[in-house]
mmCIF file of the C-alpha atoms, coordinates in Angstrom:
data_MODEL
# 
_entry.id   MODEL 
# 
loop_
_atom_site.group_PDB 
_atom_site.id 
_atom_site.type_symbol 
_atom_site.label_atom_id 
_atom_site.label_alt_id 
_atom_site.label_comp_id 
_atom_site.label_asym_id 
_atom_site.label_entity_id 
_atom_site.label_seq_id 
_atom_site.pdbx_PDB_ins_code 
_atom_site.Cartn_x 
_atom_site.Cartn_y 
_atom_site.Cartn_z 
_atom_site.occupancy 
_atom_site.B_iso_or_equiv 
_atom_site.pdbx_formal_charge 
_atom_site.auth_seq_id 
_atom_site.auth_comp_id 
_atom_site.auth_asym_id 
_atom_site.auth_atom_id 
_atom_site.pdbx_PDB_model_num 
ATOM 1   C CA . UNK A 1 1   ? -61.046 -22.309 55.638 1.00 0.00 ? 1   UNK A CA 1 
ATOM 2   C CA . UNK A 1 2   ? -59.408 -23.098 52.651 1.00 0.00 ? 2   UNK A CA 1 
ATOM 3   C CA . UNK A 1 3   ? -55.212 -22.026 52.651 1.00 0.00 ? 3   UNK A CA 1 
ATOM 4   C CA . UNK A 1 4   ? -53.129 -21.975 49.605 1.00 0.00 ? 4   UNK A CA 1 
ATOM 5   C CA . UNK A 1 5   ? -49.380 -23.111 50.039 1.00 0.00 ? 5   UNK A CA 1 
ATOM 6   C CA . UNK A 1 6   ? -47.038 -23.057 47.487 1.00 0.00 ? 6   UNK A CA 1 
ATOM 7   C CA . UNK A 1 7   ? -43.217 -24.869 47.289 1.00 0.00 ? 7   UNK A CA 1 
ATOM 8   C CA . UNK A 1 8   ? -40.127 -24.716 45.690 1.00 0.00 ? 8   UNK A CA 1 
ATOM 9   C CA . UNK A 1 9   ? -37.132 -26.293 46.655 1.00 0.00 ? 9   UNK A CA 1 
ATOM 10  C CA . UNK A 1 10  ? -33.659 -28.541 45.673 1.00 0.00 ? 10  UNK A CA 1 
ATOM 11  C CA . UNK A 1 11  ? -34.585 -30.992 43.215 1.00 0.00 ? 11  UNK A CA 1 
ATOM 12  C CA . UNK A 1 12  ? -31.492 -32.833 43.608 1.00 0.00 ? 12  UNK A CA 1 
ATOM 13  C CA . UNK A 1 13  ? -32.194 -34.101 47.064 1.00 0.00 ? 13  UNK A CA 1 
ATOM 14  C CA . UNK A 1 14  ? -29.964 -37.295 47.997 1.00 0.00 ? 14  UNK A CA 1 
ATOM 15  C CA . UNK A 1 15  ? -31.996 -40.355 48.706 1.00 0.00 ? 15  UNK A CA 1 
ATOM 16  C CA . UNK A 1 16  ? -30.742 -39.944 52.498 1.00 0.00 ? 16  UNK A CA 1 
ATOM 17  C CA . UNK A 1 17  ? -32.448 -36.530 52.663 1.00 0.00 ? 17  UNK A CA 1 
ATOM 18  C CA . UNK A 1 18  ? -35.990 -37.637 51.330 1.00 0.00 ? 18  UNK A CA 1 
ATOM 19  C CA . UNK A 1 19  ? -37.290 -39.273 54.653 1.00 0.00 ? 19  UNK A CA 1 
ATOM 20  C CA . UNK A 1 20  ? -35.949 -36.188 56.650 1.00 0.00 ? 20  UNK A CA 1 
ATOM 21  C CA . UNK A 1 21  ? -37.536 -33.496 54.106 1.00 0.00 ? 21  UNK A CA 1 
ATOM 22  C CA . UNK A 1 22  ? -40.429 -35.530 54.039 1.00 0.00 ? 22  UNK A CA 1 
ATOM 23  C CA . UNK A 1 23  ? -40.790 -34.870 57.878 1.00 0.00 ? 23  UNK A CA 1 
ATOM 24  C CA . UNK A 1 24  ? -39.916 -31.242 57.905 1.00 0.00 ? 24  UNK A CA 1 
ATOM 25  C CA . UNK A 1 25  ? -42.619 -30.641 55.224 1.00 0.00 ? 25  UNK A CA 1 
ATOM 26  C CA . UNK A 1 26  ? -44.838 -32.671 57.467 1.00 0.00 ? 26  UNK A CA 1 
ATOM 27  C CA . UNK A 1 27  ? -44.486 -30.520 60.117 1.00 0.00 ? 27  UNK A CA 1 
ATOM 28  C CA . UNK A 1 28  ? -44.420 -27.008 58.754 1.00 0.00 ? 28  UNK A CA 1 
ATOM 29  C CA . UNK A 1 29  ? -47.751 -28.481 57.355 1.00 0.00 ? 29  UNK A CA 1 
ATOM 30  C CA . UNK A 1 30  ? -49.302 -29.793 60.229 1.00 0.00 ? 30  UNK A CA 1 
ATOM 31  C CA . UNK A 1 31  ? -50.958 -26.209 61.494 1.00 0.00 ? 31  UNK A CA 1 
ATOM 32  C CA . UNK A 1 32  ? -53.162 -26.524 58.525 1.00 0.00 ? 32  UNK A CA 1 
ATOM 33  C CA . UNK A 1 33  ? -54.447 -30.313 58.930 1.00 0.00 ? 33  UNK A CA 1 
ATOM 34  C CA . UNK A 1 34  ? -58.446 -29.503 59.356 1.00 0.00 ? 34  UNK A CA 1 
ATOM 35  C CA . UNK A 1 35  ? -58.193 -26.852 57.134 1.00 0.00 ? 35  UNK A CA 1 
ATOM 36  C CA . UNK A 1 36  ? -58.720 -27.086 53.393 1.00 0.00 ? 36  UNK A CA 1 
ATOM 37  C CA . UNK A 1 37  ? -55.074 -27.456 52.079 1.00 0.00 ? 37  UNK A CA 1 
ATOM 38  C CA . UNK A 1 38  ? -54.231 -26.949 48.554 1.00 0.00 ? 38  UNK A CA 1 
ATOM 39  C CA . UNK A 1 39  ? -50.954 -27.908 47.843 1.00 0.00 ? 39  UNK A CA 1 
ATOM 40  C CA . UNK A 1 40  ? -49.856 -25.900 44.555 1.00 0.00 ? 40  UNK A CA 1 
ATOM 41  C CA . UNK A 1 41  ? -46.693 -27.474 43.153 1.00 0.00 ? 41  UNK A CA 1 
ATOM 42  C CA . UNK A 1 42  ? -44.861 -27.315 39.884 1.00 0.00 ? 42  UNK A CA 1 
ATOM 43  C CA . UNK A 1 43  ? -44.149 -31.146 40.253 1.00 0.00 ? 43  UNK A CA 1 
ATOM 44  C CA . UNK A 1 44  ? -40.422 -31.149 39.529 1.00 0.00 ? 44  UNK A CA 1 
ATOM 45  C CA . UNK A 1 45  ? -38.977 -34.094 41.062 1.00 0.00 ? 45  UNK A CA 1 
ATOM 46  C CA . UNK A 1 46  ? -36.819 -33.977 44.343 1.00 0.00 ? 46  UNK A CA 1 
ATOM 47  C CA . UNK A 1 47  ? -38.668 -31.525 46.972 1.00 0.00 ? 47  UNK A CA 1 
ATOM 48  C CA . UNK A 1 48  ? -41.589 -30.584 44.498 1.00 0.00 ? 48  UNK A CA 1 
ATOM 49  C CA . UNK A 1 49  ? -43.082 -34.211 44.589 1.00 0.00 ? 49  UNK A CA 1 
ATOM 50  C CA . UNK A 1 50  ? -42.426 -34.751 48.378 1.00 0.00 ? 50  UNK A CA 1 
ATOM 51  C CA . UNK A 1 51  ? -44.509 -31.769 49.019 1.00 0.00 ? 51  UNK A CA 1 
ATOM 52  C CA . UNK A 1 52  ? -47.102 -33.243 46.712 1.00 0.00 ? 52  UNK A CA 1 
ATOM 53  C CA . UNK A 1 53  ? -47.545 -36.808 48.566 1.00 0.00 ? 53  UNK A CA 1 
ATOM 54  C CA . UNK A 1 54  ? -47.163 -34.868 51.992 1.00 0.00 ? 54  UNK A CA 1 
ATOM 55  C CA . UNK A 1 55  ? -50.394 -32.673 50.928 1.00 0.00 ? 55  UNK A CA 1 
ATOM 56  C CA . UNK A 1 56  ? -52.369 -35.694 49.831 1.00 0.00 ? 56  UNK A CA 1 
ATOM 57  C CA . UNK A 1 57  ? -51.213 -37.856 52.817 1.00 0.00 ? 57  UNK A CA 1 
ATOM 58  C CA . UNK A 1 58  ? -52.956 -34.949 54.817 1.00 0.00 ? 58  UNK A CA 1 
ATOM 59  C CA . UNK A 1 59  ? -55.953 -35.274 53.280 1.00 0.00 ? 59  UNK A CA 1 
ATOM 60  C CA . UNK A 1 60  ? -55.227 -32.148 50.745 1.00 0.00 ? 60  UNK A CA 1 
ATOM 61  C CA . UNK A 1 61  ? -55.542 -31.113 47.536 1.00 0.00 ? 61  UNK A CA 1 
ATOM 62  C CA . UNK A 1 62  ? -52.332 -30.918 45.170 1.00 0.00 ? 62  UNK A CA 1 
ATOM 63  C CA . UNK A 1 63  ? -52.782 -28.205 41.969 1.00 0.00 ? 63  UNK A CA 1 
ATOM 64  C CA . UNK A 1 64  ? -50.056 -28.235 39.402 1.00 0.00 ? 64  UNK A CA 1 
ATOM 65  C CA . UNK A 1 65  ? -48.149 -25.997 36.996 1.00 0.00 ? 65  UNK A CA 1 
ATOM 66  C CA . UNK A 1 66  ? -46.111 -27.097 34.320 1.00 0.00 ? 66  UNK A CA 1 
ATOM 67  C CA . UNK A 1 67  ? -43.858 -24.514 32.442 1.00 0.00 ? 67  UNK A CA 1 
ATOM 68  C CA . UNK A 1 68  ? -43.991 -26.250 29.582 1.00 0.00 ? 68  UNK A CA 1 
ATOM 69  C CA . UNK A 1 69  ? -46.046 -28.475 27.258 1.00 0.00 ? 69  UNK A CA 1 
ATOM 70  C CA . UNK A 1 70  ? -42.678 -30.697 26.307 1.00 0.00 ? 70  UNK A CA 1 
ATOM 71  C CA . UNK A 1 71  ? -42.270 -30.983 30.626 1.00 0.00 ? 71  UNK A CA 1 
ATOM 72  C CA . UNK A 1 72  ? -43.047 -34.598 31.002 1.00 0.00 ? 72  UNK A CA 1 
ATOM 73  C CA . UNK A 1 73  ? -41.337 -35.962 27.970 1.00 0.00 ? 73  UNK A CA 1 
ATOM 74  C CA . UNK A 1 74  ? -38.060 -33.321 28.402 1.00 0.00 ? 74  UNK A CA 1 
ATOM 75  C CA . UNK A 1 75  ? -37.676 -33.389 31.824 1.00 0.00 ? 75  UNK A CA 1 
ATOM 76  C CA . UNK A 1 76  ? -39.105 -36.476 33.618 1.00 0.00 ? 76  UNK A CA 1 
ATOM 77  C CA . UNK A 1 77  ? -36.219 -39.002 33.797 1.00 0.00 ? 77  UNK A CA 1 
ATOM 78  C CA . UNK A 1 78  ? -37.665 -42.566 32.774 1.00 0.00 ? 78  UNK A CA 1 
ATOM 79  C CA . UNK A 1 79  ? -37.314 -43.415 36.772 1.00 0.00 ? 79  UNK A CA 1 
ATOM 80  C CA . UNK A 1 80  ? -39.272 -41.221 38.508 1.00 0.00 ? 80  UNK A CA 1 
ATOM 81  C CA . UNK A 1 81  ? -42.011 -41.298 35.310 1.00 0.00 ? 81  UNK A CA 1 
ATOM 82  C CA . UNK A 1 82  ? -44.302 -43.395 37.220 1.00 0.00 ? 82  UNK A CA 1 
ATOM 83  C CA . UNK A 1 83  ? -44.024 -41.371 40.493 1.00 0.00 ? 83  UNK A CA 1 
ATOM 84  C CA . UNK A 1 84  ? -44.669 -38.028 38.276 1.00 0.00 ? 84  UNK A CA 1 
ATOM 85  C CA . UNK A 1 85  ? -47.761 -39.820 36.333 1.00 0.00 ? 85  UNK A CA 1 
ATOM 86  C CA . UNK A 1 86  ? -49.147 -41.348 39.664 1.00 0.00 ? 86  UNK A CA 1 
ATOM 87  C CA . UNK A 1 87  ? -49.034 -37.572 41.250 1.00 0.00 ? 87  UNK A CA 1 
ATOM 88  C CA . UNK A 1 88  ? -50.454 -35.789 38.356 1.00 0.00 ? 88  UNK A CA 1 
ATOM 89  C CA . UNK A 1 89  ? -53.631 -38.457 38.181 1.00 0.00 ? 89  UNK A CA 1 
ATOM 90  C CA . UNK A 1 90  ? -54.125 -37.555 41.980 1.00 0.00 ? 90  UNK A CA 1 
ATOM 91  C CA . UNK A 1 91  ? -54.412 -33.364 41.032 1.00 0.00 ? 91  UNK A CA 1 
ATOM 92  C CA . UNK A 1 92  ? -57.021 -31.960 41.276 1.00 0.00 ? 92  UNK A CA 1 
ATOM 93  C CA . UNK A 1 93  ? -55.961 -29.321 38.105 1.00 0.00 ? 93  UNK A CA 1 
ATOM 94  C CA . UNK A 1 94  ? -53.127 -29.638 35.982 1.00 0.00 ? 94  UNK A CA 1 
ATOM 95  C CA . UNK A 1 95  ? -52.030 -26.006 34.389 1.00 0.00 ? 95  UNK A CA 1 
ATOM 96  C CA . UNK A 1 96  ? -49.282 -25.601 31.796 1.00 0.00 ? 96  UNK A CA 1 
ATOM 97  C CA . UNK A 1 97  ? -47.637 -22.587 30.602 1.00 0.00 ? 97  UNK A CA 1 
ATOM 98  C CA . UNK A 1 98  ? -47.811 -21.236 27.610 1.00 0.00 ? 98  UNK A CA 1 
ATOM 99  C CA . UNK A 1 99  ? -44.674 -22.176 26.768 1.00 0.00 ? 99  UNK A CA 1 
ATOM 100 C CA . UNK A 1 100 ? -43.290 -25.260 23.809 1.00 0.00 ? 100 UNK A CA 1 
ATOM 101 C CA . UNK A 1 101 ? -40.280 -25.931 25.733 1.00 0.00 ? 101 UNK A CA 1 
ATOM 102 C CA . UNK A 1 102 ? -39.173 -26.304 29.433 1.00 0.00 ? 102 UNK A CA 1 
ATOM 103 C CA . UNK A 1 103 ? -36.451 -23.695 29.545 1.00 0.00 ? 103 UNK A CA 1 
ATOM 104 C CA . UNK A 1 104 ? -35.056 -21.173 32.562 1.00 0.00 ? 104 UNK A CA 1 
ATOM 105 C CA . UNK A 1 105 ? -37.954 -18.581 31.255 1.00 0.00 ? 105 UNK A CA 1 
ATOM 106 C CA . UNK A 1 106 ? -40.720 -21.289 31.441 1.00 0.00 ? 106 UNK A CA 1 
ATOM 107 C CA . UNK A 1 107 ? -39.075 -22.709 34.906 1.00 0.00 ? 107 UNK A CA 1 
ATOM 108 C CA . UNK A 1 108 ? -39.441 -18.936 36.348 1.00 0.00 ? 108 UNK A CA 1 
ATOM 109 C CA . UNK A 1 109 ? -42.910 -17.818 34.682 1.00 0.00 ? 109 UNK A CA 1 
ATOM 110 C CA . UNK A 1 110 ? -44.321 -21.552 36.530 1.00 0.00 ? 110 UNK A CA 1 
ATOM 111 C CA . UNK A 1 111 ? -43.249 -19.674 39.616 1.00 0.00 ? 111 UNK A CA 1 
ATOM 112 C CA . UNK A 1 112 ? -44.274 -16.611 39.283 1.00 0.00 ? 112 UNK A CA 1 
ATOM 113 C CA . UNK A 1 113 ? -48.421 -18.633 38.804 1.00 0.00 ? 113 UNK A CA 1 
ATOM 114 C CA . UNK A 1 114 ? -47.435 -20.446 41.743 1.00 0.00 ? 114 UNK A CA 1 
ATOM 115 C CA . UNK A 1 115 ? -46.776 -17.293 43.759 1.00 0.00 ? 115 UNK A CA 1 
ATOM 116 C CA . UNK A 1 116 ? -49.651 -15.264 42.233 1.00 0.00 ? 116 UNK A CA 1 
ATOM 117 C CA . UNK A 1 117 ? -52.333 -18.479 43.858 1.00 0.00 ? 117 UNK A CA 1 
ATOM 118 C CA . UNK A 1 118 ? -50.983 -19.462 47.346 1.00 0.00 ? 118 UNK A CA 1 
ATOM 119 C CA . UNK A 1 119 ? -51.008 -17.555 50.570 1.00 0.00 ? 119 UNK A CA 1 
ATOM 120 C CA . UNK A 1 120 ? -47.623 -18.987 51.682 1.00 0.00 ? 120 UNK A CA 1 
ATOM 121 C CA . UNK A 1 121 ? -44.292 -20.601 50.175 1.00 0.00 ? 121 UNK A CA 1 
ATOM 122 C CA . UNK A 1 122 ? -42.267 -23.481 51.580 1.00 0.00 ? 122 UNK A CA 1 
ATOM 123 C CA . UNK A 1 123 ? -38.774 -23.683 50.338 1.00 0.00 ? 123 UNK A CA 1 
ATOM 124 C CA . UNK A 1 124 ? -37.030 -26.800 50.901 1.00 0.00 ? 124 UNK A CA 1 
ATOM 125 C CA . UNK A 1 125 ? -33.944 -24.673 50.923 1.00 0.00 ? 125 UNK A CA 1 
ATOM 126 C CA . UNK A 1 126 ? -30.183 -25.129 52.035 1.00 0.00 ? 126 UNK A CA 1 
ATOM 127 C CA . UNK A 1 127 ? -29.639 -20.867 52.146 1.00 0.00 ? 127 UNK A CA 1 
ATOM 128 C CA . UNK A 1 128 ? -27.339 -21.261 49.063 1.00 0.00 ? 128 UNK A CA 1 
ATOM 129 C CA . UNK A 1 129 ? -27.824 -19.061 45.922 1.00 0.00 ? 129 UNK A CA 1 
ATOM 130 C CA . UNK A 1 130 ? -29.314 -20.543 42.567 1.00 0.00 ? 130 UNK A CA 1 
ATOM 131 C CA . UNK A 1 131 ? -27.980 -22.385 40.169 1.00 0.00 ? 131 UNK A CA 1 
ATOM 132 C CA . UNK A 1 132 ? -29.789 -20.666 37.809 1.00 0.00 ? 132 UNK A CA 1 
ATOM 133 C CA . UNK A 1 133 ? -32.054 -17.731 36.854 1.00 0.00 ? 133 UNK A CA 1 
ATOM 134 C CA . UNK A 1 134 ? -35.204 -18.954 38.668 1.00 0.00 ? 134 UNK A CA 1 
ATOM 135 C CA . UNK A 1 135 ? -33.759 -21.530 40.966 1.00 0.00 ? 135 UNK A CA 1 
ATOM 136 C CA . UNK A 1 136 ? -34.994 -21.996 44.723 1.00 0.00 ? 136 UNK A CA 1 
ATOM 137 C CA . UNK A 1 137 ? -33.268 -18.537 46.066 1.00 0.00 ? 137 UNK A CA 1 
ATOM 138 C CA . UNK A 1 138 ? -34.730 -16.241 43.591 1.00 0.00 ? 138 UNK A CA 1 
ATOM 139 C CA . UNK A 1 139 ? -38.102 -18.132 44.314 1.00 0.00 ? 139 UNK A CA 1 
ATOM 140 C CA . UNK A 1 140 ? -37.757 -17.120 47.708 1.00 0.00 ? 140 UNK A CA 1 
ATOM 141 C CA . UNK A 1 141 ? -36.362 -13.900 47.286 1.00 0.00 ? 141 UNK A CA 1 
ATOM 142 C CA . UNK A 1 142 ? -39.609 -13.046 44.390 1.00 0.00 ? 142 UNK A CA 1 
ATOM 143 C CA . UNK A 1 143 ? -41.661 -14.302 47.715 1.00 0.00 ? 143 UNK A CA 1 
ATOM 144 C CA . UNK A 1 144 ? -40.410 -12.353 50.348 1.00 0.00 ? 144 UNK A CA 1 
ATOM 145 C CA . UNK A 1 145 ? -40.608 -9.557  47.981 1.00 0.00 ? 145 UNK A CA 1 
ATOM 146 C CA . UNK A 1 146 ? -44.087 -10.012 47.579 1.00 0.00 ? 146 UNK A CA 1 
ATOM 147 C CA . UNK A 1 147 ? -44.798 -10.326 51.288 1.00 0.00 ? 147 UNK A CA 1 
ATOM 148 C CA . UNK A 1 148 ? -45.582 -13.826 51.411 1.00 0.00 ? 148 UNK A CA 1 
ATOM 149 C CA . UNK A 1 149 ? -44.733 -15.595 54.502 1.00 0.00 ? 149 UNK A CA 1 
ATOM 150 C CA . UNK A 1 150 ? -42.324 -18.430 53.313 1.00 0.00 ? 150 UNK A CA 1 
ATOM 151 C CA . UNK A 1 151 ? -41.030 -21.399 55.824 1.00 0.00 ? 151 UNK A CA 1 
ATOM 152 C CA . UNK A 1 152 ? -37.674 -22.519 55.146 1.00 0.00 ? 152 UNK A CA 1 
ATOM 153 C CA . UNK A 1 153 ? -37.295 -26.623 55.636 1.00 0.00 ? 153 UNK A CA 1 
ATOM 154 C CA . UNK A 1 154 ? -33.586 -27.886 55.757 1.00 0.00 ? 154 UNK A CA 1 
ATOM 155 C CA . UNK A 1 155 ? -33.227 -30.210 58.360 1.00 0.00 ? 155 UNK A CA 1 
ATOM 156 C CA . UNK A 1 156 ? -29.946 -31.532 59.951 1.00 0.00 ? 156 UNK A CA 1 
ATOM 157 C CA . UNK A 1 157 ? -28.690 -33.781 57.892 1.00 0.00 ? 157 UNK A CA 1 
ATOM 158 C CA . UNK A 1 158 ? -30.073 -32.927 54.827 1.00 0.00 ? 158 UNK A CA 1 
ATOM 159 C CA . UNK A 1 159 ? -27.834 -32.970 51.342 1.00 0.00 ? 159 UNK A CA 1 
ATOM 160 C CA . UNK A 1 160 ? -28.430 -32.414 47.896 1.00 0.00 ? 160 UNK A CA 1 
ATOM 161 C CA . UNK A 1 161 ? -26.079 -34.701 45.068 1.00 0.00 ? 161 UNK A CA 1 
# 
């Protein structure tokens, strides 16, 4: 049975918090090993591309939305470029928004497709409101909203920079 599970999450994770996050995800994952898990990701780096090497290290699928066509070149910091190429070659789709330029409104409308394909959000999520319009909280308040059943992952320990 195929299951659809979205994320959003703090993309300003410290490098302490990875490993931990990286577990948490694991585990509100694992109920869906043997199933057919599509990992559906807007690829942003902190929490967005540990979810996406968690879903392929269980044998899933990653899809990807990008809320804008200048994404990669505007917003992927020359460090983490390989990590974000290496990710996108291992999609199985790559969808970007109809937008020119990653702004606040492309940032929101990529999570708005996210929650319109999955079943279920995880929000790597310390509880705190958004920086932003469209940040993690609204993501999980638009979810709730909607009814979708969203696990929260913010284990002891965790910090964002």
């Amino acid at each position: 049975m195929k299951v659809r599970i979205g994320i959003t999450g703090h993309s300003n994770l410290t490098d302490a918090a990875v490993p931990l996050v990286a577990d948490g995800l694991r585990a509100a994952l694992a109920e869906h090993v043997g199933a057919e898990l599509i990992g559906v990701t807007c690829l942003a780096r902190g929490a967005d591309q540990v979810f996406a090497r968690i879903v392929l290290g269980l044998g899933g699928a990653v899809e990807v939305v990008l809320p804008a066509a200048d994404y990669r070149d505007r917003k992927v910091k020359p460090d983490s470029a390989a990590d974000f190429d290496a990710l996108i070659g291992k999609s199985t789709t790559v969808h970007t928004m109809p937008f020119t330029k990653s702004n606040r409104e492309a940032y929101l409308a990529a999570s708005e497709r996210v929650l319109d394909t999955v079943d279920a959000m995880v929000a790597v999520w310390d509880g705190g409101p958004s920086g932003g319009h469209g940040g993690t909280a609204d993501v999980v308040h638009a979810a709730r909203e909607r009814g979708l059943p969203v696990t929260v992952v913010w284990p002891d320990g965790a910090e964002r920079d």
